[in-house]
N, C-alpha and C positions, 0 to 999 in steps of 0.2 A: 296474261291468259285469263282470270279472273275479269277483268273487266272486257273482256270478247264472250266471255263465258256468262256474265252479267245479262251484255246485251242483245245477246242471240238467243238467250236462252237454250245454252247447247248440254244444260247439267239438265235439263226435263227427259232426254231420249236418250235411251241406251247406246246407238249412235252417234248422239251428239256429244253424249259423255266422252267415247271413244276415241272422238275425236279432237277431242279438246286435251285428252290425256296425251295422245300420241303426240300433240304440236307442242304439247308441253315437253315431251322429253326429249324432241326432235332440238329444239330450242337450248336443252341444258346440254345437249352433245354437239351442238354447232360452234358452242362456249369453251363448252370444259374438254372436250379433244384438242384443239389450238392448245390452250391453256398448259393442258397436261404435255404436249407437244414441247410448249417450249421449256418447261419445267427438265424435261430428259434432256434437252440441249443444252441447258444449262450447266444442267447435272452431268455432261456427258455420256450417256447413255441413251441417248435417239437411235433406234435402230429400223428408222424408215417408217414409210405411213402402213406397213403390211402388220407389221411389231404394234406400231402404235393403236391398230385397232382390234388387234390380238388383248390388247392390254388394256384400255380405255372403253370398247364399245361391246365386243361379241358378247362378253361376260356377263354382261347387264340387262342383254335383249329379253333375254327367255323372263327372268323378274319384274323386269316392265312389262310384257304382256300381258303377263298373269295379275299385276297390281291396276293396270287399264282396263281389262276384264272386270274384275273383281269390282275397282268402283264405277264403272261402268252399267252395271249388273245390282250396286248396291246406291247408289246415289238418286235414279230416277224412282225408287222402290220410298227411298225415304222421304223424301220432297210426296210424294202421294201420301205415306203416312203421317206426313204433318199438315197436309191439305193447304201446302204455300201453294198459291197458283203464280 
């Protein structure tokens, strides 16, 4: 992400930020749900993909938003207060 982030320059726009944060956690949940998935199989305790995103994804939406917002909202602000073009 950093290096798409780099070369789009998607951390200058509020927008671009937005959207660079979301592919970013869109990425760490396309990982870490499997991941955590086969952990509960392991462990015997997989209780279906409804469980598994009870427990792995709903939880975390509402504080990703608010942290995508947030540097969203604070990243393109700073980049101007440091006058990197």
């Amino acid at each position: 992400m950093g290096l798409l982030v780099e070369r789009f320059g998607l951390d200058r726009s509020f927008f671009g930020t937005l959207l660079a944060m979301l592919l970013g956690n869109a990425l760490l949940y396309l990982v870490g749900l499997p991941w955590l998935a086969a952990w509960l199989m392991g462990a015997g305790k997989f209780g279906g993909v409804s469980a598994l995103l009870a427990m792995g994804l709903f939880p975390f939406i509402p504080g990703d938003l608010v942290k995508a917002v947030l540097a969203a909202l604070l990243l393109p602000t700073a980049w101007r207060f440091l006058g990197r073009k």
